[in-house]
VEXFIVO-248941 format. One record per residue (C-alpha): residue number from 1; z, x, y. Coordinates in nm, 3 decimals. Each point is the difference from the previous one (the first is absolute). Layout:
VEXFIVO-248941
@lotor->NUM	Z->Z	X->X	Y->Y $
...
end
This chain:
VEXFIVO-248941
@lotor->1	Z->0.000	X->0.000	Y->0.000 $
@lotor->2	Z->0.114	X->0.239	Y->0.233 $
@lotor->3	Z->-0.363	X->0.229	Y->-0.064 $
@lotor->4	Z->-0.201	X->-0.314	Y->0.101 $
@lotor->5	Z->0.136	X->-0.021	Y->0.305 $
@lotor->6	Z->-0.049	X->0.338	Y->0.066 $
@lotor->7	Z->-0.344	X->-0.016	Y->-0.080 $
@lotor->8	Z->-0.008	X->-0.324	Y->0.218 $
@lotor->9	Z->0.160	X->0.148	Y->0.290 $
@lotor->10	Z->-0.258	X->0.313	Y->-0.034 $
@lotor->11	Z->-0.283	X->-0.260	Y->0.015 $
@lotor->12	Z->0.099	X->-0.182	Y->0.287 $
@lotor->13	Z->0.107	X->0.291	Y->0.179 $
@lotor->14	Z->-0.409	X->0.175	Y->-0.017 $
@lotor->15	Z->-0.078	X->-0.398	Y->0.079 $
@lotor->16	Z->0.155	X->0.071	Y->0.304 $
@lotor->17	Z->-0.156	X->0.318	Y->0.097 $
@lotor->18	Z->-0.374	X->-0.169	Y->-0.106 $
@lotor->19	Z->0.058	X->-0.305	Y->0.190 $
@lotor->20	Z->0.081	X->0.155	Y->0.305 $
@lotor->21	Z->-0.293	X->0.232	Y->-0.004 $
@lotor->22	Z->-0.192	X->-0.307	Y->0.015 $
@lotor->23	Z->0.133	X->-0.147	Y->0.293 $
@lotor->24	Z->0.098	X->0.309	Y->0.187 $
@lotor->25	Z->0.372	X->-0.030	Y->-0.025 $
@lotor->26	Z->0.110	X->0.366	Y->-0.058 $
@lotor->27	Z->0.062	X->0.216	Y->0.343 $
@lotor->28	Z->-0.263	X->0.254	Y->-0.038 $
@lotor->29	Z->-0.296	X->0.149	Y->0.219 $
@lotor->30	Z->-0.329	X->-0.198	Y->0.056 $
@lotor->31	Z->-0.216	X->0.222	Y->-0.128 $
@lotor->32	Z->0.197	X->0.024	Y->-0.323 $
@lotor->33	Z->-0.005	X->-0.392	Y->-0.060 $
@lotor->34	Z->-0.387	X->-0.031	Y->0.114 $
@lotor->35	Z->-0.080	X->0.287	Y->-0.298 $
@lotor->36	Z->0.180	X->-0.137	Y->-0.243 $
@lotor->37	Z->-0.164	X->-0.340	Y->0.081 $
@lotor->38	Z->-0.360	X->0.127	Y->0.007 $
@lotor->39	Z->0.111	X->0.204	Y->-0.329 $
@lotor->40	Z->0.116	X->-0.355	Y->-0.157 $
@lotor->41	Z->0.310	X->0.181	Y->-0.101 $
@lotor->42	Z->0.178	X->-0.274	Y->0.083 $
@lotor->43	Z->-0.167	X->-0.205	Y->-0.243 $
@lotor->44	Z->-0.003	X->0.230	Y->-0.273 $
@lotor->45	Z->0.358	X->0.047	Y->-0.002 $
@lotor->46	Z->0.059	X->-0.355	Y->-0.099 $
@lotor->47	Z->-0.119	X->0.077	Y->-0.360 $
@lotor->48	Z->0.290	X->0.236	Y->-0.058 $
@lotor->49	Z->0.235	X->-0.320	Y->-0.017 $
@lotor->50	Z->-0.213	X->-0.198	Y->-0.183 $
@lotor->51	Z->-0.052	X->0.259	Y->-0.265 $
@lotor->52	Z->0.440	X->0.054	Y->0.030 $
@lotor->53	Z->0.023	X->-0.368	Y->-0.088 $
@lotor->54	Z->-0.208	X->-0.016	Y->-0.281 $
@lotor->55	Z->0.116	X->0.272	Y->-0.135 $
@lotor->56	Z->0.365	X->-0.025	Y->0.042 $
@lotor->57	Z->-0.056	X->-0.421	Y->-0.065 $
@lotor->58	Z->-0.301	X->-0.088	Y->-0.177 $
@lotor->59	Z->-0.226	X->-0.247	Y->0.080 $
@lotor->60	Z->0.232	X->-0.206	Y->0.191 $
@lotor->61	Z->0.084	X->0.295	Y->0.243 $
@lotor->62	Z->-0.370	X->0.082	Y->0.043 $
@lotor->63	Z->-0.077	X->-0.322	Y->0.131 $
@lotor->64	Z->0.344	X->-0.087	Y->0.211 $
@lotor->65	Z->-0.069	X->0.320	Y->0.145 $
@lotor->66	Z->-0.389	X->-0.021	Y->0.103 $
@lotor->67	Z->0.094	X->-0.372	Y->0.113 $
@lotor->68	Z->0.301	X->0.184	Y->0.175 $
@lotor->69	Z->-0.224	X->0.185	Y->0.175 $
@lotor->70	Z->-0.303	X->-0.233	Y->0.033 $
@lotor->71	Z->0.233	X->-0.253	Y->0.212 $
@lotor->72	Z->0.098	X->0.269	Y->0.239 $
@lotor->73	Z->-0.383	X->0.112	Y->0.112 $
@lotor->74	Z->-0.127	X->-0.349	Y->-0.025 $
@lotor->75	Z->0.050	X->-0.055	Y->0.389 $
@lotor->76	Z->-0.256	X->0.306	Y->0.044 $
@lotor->77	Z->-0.238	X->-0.116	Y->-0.249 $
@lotor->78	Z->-0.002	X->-0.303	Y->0.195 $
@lotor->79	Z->-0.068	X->0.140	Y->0.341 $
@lotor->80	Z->-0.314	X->0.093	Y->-0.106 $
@lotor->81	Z->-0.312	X->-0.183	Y->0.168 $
@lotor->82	Z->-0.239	X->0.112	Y->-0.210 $
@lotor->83	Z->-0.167	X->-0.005	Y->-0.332 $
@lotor->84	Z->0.309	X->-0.047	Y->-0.330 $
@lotor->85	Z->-0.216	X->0.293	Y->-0.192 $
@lotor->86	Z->0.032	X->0.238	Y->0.341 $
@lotor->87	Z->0.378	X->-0.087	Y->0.018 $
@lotor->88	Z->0.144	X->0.288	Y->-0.157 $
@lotor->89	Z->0.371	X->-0.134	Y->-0.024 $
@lotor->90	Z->-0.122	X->-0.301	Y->-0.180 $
@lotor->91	Z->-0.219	X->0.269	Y->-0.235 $
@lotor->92	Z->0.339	X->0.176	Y->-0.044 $
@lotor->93	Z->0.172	X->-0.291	Y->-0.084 $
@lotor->94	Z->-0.220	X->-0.086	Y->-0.290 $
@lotor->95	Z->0.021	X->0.348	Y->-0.097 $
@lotor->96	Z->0.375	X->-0.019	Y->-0.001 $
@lotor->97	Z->0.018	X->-0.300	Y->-0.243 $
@lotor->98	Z->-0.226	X->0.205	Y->-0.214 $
@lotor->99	Z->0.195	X->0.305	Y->-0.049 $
@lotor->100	Z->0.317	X->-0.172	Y->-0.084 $
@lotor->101	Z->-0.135	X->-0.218	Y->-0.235 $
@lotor->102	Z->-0.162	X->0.281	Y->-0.177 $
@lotor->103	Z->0.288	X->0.252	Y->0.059 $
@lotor->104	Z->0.206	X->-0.285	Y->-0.148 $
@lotor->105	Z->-0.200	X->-0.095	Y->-0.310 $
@lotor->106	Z->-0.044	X->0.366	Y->-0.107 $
@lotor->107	Z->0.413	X->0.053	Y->0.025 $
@lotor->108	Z->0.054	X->-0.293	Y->-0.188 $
@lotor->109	Z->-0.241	X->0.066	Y->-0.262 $
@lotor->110	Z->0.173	X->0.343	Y->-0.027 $
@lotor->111	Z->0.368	X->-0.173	Y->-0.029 $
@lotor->112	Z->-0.144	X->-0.222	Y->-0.244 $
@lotor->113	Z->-0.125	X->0.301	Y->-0.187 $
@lotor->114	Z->0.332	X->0.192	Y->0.009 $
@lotor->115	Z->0.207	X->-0.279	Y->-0.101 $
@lotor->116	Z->-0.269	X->-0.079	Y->-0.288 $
@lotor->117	Z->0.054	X->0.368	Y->-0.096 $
@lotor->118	Z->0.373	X->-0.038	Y->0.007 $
@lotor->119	Z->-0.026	X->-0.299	Y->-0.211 $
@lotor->120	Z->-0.182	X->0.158	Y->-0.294 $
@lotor->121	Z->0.221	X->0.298	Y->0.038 $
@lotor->122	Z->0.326	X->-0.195	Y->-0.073 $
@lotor->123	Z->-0.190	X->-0.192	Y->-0.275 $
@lotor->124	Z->-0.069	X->0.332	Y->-0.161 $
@lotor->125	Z->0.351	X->0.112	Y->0.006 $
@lotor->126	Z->0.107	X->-0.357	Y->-0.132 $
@lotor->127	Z->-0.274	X->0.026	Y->-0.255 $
@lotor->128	Z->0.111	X->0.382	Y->-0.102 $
@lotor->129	Z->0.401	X->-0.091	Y->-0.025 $
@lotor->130	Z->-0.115	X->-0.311	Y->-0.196 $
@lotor->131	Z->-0.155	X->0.305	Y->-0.225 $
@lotor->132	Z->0.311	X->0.200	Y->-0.042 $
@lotor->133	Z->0.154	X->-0.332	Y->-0.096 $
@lotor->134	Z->-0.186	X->-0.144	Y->-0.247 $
@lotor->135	Z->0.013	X->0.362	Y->-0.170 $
@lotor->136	Z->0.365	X->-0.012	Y->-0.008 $
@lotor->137	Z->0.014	X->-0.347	Y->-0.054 $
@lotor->138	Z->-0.125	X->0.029	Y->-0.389 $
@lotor->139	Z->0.290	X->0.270	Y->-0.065 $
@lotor->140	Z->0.217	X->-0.278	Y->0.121 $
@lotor->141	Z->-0.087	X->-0.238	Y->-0.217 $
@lotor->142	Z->0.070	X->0.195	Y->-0.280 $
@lotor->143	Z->0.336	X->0.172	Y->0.046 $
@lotor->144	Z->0.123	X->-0.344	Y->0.129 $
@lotor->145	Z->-0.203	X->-0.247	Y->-0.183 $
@lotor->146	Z->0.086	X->0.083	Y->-0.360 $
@lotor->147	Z->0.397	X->0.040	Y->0.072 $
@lotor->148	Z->0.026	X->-0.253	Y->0.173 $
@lotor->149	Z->-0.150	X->-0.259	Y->-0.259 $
@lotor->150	Z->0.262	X->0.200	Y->-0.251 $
@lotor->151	Z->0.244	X->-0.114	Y->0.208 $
@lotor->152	Z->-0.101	X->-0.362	Y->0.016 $
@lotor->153	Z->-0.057	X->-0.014	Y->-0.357 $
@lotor->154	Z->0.367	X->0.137	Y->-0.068 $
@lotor->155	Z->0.156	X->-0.231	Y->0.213 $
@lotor->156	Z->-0.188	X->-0.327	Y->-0.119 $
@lotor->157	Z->0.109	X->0.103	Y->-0.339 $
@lotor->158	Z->0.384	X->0.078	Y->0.136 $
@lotor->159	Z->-0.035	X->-0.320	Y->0.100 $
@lotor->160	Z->-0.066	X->-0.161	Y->-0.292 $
@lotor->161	Z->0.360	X->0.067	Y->-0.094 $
@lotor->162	Z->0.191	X->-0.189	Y->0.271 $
@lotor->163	Z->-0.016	X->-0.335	Y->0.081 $
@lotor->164	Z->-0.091	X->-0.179	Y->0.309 $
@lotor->165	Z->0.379	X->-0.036	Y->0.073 $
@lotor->166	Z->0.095	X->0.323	Y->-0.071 $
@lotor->167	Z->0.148	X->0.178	Y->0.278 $
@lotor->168	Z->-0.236	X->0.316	Y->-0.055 $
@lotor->169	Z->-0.317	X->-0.189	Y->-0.026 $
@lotor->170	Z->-0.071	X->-0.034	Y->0.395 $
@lotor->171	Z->-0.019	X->0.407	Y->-0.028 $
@lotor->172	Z->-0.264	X->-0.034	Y->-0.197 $
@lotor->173	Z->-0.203	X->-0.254	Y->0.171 $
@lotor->174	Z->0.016	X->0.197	Y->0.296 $
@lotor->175	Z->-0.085	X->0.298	Y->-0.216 $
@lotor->176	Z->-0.319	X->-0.178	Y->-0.055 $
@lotor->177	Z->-0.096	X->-0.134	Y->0.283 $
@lotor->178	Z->0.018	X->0.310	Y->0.229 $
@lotor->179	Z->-0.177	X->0.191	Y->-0.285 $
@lotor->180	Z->-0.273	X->-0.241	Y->0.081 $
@lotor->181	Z->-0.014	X->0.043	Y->0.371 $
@lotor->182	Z->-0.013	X->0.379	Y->-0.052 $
@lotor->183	Z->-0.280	X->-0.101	Y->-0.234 $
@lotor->184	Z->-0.197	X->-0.206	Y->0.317 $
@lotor->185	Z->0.093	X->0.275	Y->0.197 $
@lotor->186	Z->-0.204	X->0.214	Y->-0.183 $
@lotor->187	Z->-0.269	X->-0.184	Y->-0.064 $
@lotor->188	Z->-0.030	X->-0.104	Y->0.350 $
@lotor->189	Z->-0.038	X->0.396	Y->0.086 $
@lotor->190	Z->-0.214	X->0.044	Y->-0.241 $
@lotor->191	Z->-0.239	X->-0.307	Y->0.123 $
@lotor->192	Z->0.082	X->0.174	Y->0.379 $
@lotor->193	Z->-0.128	X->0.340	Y->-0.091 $
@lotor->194	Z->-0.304	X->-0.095	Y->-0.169 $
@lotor->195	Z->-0.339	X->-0.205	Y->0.091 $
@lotor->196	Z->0.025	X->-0.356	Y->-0.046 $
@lotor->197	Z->-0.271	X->-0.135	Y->-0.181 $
@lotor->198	Z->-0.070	X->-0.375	Y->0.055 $
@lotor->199	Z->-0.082	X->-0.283	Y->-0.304 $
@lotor->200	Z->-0.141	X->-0.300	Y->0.239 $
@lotor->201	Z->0.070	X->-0.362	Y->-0.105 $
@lotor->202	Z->-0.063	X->-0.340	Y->0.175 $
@lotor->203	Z->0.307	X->-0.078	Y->0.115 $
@lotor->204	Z->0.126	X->-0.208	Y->0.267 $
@lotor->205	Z->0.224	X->0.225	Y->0.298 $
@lotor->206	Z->0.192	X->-0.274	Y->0.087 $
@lotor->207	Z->0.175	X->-0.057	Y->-0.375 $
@lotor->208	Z->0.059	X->0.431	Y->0.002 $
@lotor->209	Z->0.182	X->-0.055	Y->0.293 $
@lotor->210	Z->0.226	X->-0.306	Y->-0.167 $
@lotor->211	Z->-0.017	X->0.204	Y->-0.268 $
@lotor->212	Z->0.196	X->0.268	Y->0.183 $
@lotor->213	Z->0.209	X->-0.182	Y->0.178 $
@lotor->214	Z->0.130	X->-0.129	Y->-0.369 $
@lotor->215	Z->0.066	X->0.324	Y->-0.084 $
@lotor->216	Z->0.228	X->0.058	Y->0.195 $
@lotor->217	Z->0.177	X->-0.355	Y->0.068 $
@lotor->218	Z->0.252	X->0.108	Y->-0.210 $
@lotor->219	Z->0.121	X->0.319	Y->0.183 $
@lotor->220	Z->-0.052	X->-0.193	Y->0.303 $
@lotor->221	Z->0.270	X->-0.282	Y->-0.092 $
@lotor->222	Z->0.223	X->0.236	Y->-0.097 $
@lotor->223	Z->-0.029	X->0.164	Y->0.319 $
@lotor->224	Z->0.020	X->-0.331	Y->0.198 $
@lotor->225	Z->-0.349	X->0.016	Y->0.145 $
@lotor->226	Z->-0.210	X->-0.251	Y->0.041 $
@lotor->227	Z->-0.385	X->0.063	Y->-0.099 $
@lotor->228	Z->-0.270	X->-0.240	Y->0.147 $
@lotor->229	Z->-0.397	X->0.026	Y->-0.101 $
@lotor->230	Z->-0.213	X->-0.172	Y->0.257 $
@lotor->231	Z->-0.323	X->-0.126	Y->-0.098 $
@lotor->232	Z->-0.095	X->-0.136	Y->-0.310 $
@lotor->233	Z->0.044	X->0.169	Y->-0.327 $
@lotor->234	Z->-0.346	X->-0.064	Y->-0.151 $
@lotor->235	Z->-0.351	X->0.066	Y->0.167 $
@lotor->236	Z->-0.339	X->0.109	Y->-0.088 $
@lotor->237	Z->-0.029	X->0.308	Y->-0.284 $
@lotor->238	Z->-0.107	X->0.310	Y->0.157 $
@lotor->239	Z->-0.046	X->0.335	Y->-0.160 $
@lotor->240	Z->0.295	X->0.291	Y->0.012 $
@lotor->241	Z->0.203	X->0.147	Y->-0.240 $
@lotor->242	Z->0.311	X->-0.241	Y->-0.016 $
@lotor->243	Z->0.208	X->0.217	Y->-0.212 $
@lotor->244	Z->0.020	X->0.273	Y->0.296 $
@lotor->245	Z->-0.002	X->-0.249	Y->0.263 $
@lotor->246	Z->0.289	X->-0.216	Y->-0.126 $
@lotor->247	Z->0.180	X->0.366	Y->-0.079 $
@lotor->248	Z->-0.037	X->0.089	Y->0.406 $
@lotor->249	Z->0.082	X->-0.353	Y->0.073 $
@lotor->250	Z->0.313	X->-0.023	Y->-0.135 $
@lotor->251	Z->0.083	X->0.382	Y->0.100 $
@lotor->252	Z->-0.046	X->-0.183	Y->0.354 $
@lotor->253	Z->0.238	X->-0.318	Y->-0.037 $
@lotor->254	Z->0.265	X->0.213	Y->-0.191 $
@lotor->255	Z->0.011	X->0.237	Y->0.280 $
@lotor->256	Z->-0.002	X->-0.277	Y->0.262 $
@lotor->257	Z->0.291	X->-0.174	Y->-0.203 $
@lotor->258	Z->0.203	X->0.356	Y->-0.091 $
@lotor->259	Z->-0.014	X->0.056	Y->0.453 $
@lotor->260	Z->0.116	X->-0.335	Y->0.054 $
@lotor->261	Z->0.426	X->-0.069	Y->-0.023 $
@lotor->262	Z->0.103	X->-0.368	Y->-0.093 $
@lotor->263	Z->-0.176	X->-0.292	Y->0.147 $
@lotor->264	Z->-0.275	X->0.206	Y->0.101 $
@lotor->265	Z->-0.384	X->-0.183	Y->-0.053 $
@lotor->266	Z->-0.263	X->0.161	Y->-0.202 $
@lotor->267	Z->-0.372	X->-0.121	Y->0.125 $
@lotor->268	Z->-0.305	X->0.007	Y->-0.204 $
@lotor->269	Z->-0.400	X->-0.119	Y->0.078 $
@lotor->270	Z->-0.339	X->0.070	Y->-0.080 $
@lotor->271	Z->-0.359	X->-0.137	Y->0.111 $
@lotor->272	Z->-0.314	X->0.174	Y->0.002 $
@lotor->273	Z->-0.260	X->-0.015	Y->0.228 $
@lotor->274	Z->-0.329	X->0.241	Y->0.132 $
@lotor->275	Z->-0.023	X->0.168	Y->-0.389 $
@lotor->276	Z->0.422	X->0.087	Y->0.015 $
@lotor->277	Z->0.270	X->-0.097	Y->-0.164 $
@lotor->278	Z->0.345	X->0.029	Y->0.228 $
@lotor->279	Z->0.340	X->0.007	Y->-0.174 $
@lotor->280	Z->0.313	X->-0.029	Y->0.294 $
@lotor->281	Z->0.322	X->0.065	Y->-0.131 $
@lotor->282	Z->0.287	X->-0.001	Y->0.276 $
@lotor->283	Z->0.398	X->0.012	Y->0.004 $
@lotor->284	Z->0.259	X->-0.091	Y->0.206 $
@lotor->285	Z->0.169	X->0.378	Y->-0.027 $
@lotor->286	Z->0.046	X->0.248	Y->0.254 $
@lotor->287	Z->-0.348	X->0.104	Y->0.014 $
@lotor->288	Z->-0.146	X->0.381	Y->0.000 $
@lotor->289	Z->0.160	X->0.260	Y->0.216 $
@lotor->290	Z->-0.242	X->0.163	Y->0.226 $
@lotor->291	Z->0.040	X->0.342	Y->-0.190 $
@lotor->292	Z->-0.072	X->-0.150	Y->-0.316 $
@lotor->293	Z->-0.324	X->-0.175	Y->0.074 $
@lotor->294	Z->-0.219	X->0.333	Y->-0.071 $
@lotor->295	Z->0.199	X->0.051	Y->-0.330 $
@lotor->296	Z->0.092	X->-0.329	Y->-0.216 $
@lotor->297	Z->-0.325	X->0.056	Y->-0.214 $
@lotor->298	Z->0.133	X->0.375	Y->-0.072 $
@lotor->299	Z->0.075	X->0.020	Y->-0.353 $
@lotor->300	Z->0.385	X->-0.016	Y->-0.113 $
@lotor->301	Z->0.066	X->-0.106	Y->0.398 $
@lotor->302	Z->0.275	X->-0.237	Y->0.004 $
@lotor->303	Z->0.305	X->-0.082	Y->0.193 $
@lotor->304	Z->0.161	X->-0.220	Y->-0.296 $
@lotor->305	Z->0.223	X->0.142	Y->-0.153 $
@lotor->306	Z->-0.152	X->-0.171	Y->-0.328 $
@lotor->307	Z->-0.350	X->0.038	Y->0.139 $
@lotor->308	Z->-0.222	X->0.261	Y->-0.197 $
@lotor->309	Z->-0.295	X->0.014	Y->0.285 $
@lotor->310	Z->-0.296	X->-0.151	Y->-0.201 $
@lotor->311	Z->0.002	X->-0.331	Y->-0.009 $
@lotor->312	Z->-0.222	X->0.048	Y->0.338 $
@lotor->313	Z->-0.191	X->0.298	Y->-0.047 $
@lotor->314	Z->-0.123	X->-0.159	Y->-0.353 $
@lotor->315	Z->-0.102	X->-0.361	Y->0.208 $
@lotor->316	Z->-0.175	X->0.233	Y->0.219 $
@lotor->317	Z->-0.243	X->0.146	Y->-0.286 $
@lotor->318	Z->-0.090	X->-0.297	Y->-0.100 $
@lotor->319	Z->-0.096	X->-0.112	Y->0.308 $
@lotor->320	Z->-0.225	X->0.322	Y->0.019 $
@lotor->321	Z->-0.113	X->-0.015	Y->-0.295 $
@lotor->322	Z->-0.142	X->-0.337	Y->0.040 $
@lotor->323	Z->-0.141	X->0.137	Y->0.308 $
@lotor->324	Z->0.280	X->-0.154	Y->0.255 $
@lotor->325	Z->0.280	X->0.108	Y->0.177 $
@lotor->326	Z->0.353	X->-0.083	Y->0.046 $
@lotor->327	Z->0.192	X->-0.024	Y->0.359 $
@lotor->328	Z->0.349	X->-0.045	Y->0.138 $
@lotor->329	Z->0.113	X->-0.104	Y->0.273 $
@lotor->330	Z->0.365	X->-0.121	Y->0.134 $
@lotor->331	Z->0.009	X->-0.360	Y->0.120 $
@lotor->332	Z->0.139	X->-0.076	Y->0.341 $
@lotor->333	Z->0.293	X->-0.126	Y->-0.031 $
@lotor->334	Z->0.099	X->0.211	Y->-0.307 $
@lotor->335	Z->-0.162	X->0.066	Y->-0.317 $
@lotor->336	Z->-0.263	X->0.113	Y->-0.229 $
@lotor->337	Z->-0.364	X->-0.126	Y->0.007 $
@lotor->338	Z->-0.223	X->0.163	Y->-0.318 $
@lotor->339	Z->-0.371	X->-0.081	Y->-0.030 $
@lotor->340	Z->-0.159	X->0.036	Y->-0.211 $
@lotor->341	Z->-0.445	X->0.007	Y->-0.008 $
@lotor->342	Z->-0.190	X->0.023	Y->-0.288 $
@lotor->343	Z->-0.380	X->-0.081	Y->0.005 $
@lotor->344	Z->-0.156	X->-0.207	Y->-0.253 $
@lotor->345	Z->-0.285	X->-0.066	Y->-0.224 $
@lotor->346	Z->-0.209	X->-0.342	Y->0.029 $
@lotor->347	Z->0.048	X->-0.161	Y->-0.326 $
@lotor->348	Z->-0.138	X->-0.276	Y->-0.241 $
@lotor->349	Z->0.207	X->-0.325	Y->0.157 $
@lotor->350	Z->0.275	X->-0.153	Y->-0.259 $
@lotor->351	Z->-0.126	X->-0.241	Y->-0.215 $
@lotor->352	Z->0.075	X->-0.357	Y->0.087 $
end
């Protein structure tokens, strides 16, 4: 902020000094004014803002500044009694639009350029970690994968041995159950560091996202929030994979529900129009922190204590892998909006 108005004060100040060589203003001796006049000095030194504004501000500054400076000379161009083509401050004028806009157009084709360049770099460093990942990831699954089904084995067959009412048998259950969320831990790493590859169906969006929302009614009642789909739950078949849409689906809702404390409201819709298909899943939570909203599709990023970090980062892939995108945004007022885009296929229509 500061910078910019540096670089507007700079403009404004050779603005000044231009201006007044046009109209005379500066205290200096008659001979000097009447050569730089018959040099056209005067004029000529109105490009150097012009050029300053397009290059410091694009397009935008380009033209505010020739306008800038077309306003001020327009009196003199309109002294002038004879023909427009002899009028050399209107010629100037023209010539001053000109050079900003094309000044302007060739910075912001370079800006456009750099941030393009930018853009592919940090997908080739996302694409390279994803790399190192998915290398590691298959070591993973083995040193964890086998034990870990040992241990679930063992302590389904403990279990046998206690009854339902047996004081020891809740360790057990619980034995169980967190071996299988280390197990969906895995596999959801293993599904994160590796290409997705898509099986399309006919299927309609709006019963994967009631579909989702089931999933998860249950955590959601324990939790005391309440989960309501907009929009109908049916509509026409179109072609996606549901299996990984449903799976980033309900990664959404359970993340809206898990930020939300009790009494909190978990909102669901879907419609498509234009070739899309637009999934909006909001909360009632606290929303995303402002230094958080460049890193809550990282990997293993998560500020729940609970929270492994990839519930997001997997809805994500599947929205690029369809060729979409997903976006967050906090909601005014507090909360989470997550939207998510995937394009679709024109399909056969359902049979009647």
């Amino acid at each position: 902020m500061r910078r910019n108005v540096i670089r507007i004060a700079i403009i404004l100040g050779i603005l000044a000094i231009t201006l007044s060589l046009h109209y005379m203003i500066l205290p200096m001796p008659a001979w000097l004014h009447q050569a730089l006049h018959q040099a056209d000095l005067h004029r000529r030194l109105c490009y150097i803002p012009i050029i300053l504004g397009a290059l410091w501000f694009g397009l935008r500054g380009g033209i505010l500044t020739a306008a800038v400076i077309s306003a001020a000379v327009l009196p003199l161009a309109l002294r002038f009694q004879g023909p427009l083509l002899s009028n050399a401050d209107f010629v100037e004028i023209v010539f001053y639009f000109a050079i900003g806009v094309l000044a302007g157009i060739l910075v912001d084709m370079k800006d456009r350029e750099r941030a393009k360049k930018e853009r592919l770099e940090h997908e080739l460093e996302s694409a390279e970690r994803m790399a190192a990942l998915g290398r590691a990831s298959a070591g993973i699954a083995h040193e964890v994968r086998t034990p870990l089904g040992s241990i679930q084995g063992a302590a389904e067959i403990l279990a046998e041995d206690f009854p339902a009412d047996h004081p020891h048998r809740p360790f057990f259950d619980i034995l169980s159950e967190e071996c299988r969320r280390l197990g969906r831990v895995v596999d959801d790493f293993l599904d994160l560091s590796r290409p997705i590859s898509l099986d399309r169906e006919e299927v309609s969006p709006g019963a994967l996202l009631a579909a989702a929302f089931e999933a998860v009614r249950s955590l959601a009642e324990t939790r005391g929030v309440r989960l309501e789909l907009q929009g109908e739950a049916g509509g026409r078949p179109l072609s996606l994979d549901p299996h990984r849409v449903r799976q980033a689906l309900v990664n959404l809702v359970l993340n809206a529900v898990q930020s939300c404390s009790e009494g909190g409201v978990v909102r669901g819709s879907v419609r498509t129009e234009r070739g899309w298909i637009e999934y909006e899943v909001s909360d009632s939570g606290p929303g995303i922190a402002l230094e958080d909203e460049d890193r809550i599709f990282e990997p293993f990023f998560t500020r729940r204590k609970d929270g492994t970090g990839l519930g997001l980062p997997l809805a994500r892939q599947v929205a690029v892998a369809h060729g979409g995108s997903l976006l967050a945004r906090s909601r005014p007022g507090g909360g989470a909006v997550f939207t998510l885009r995937i394009p679709f296929a024109e399909t056969r229509e359902a049979p009647p």
